[in-house]
N, C-alpha and C positions, 0 to 999 in steps of 0.2 A: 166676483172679485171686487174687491174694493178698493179700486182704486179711484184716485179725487179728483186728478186733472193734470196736464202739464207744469211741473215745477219750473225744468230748464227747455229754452233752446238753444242749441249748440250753433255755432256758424264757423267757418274758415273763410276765411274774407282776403282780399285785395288789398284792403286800404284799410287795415286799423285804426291810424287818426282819423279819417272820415269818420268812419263807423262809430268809434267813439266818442265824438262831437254828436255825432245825429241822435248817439243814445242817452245825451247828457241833454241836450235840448229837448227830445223827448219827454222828461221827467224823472229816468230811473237816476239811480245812487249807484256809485262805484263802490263796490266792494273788494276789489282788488284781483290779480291774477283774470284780468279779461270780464270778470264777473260785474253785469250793473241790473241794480235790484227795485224791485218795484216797495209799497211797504210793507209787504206780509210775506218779503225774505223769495219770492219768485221770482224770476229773473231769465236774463239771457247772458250766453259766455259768446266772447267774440276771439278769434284766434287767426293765424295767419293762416291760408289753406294748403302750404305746406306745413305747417306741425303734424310730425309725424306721429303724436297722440291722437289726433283723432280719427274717426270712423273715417273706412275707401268714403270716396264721393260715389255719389249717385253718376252713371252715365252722361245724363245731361249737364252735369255742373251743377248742379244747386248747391249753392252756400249753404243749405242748411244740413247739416252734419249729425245733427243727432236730437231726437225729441226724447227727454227727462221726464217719467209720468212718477208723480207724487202717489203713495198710495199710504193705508193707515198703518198697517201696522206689518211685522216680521216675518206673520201668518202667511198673510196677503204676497209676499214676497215670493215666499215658499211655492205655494200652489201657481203663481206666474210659473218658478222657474221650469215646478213640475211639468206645467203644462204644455210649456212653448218647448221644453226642452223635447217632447216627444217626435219631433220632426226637423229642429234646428240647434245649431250650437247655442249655448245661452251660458255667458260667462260670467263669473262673479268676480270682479274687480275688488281694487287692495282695498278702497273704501266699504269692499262689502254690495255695493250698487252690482246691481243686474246690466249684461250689456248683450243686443240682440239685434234680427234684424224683424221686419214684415216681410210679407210676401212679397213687396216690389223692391224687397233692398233699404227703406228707409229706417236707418239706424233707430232702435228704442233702447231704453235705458230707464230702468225703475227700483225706487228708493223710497227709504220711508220719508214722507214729505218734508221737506224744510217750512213747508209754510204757516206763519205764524198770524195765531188770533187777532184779530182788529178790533179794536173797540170807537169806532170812528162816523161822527154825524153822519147823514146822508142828507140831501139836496130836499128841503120840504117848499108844499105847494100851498100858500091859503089861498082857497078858491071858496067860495058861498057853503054851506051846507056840510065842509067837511073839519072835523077835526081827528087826531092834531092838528094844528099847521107849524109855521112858522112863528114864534114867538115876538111878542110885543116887542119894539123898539127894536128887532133884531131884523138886518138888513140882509136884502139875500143875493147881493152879487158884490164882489171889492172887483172894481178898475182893473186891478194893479196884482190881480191873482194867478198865482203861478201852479195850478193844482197839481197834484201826485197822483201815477198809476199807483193804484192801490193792487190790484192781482193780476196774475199771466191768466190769462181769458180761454183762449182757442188759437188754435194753430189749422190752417187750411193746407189742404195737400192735392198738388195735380196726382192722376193718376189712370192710368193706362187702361184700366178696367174696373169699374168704380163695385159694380158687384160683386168683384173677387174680395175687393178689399175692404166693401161694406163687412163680408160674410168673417173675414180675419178679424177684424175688431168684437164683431157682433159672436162669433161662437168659442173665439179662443180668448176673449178678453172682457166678454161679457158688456158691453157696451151696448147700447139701446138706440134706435133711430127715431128723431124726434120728431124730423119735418123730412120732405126730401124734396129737388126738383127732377121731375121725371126727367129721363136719359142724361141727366148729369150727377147726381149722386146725390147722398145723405147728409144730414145733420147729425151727429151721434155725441151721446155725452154716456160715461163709465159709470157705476153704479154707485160710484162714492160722493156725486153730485147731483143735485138740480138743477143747474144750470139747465140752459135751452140744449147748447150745445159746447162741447170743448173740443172738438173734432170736424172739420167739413170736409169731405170728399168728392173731387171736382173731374171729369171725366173727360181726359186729353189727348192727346199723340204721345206717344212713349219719350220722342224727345224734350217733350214738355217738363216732363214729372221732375215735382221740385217740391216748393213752398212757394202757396201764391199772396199768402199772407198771415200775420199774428196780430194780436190783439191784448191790451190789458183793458180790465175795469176799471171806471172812472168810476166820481165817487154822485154821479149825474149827468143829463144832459148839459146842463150850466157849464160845468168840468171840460165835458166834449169840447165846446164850443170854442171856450177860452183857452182851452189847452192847444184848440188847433187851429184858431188864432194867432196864438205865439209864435207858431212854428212856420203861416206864412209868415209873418211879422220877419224873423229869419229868413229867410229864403228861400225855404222848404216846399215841395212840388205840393200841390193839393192833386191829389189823386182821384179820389169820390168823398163828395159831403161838402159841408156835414145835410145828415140825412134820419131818416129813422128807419130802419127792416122792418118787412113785416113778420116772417121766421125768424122768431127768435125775439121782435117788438124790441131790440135793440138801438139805443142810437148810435152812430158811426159816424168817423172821418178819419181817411185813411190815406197817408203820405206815402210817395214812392220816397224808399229809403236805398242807401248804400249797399244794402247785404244782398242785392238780386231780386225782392222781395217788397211786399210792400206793407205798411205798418201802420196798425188802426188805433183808433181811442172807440171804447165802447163802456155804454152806460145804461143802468132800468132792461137789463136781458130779461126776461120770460121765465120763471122755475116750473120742472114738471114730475111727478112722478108718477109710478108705473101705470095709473089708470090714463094718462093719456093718451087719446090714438094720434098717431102720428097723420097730420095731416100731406098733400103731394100738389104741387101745382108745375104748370109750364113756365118752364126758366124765361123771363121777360122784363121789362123794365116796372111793369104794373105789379108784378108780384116780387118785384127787387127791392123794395121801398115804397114805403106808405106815403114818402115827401120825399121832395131833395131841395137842399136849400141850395145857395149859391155865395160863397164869401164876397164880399166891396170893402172898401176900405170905409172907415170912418168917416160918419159924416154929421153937419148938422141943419136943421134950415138954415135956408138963404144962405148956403152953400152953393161950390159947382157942384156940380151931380157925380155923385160919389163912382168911383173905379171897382169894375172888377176884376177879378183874378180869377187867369185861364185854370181850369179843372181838369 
């Protein structure tokens, strides 16, 4: 099935001005009716979690209400509905969009993708012996830079029995597992990408099961850094990072946000296709990250000794 990746995440929230402040300092664009977009038209909808439009909640509460998977085309559509229709209801809304659930209840929803072509630099390195690089007189960091999520990335999901739910993605939905940590679950990404992964499945207590985190692409680590700068600069919690994975060779920094959940910047993921073997290691801080750095505040010599900020 070809489908690309998460388009939308759905949320029903507490605090829509919150929530909406945290996604405007983030980087995404309002697009209006709740909707803020990254630049290739991906996004998240925030809504009150009583609107009676969207999907029951999860038992535990999770704000997150409903994951939007992008897919290519009509076809594509078709064969989901056939599919999943075999054991569950699968409806097709006035938009035409599919609405459904998985096997633990977590609302899905699939549509032919919103997401739109980018034709947009990415972050270049001169370093000895390689070209391209960086271009003469062209400078490779502004001060005063305010960078853009450029795509909805991966979305992380607790869940209650990570094998049940690997096998649901993996045999009804054709998803691939790319890396995994033993007795906690998989990396899985859908056959309409390369990405490392657009799916993580993380292996908890039943009251747990929610969304443990989302993610867009940065357009670099440079990106990262100063994107998640800005947002301590704000007042925004640093959560973990910034850092680099090594699943996935992603770099990350990831802010506890307003929706329950917590909200990453990632940049240079990993692409794989189907000859890759998936590799497995033990969930730990050695295989969680290649590096972790630690934010300070600005400094310069012959300064006091720069602050740092709790992680």
């Amino acid at each position: 099935m070809n489908i690309i990746g998460p388009d939308t995440l759905v949320f029903g929230v507490e605090d829509i001005d919150n929530c909406t402040q945290f996604l405007l300092d983030y980087g995404l664009e309002p697009a209006g009716n709740g909707r803020f977009e990254a630049l290739d038209g991906t996004g998240v909808v925030i809504a009150s979690k009583d609107d009676p439009s969207l999907p029951a909640p999860l038992q535990s509460g999770s704000m997150l209400r409903k994951t939007i998977y992008g897919v290519a085309d009509q076809s594509t559509l078709a064969a989901i509905a056939d599919e999943l229709g075999k054991d569950r209801e699968v409806t097709v809304l006035n938009d035409g969009t599919l609405e459904t659930t998985d096997d633990f209840g977590f609302a899905l929803g699939f549509q032919v993708t919103v997401r739109k072509p980018l034709s947009l630099s990415a972050e270049q390195v001169n370093a000895p012996g390689n070209s391209p690089k960086r271009g003469v007189n062209e400078v490779g960091v502004h001060s005063h830079a305010e960078p853009k999520p450029r795509s909805l990335s991966h979305v992380v999901y607790f869940v209650p029995d990570s094998v049940k739910a690997e096998a649901f993605y993996a045999d009804r939905l054709g998803f691939v597992t790319s890396d995994r940590f033993t007795g906690v679950g998989p990396f899985m990404r859908p056959a309409g990408t390369d990405d490392h992964h657009t799916l993580f499945l993380i292996q908890t207590p039943p009251h747990m099961q929610g969304c443990e985190h989302f993610t867009f692409h940065m357009g670099g680590p440079t990106e990262v850094i100063q994107a998640g700068t800005n947002m301590v600069n704000k007042g925004y919690e640093s959560f973990w990072g910034p850092g680099r994975h090594i699943f996935g060779s992603n770099w990350f920094w990831y802010f506890k946000s307003p929706m329950g959940c917590n909200m990453e910047y990632d940049a240079d993921m990993d692409l794989h296709d189907d000859q890759w073997v998936a590799r497995e290691a033990t969930l730990g801080a050695d295989a969680s990250q290649a590096f972790l750095l630690q934010f300070r505040e600005k400094w310069a010599p012959m300064g006091p000794p720069p602050k740092t900020s709790g992680q």
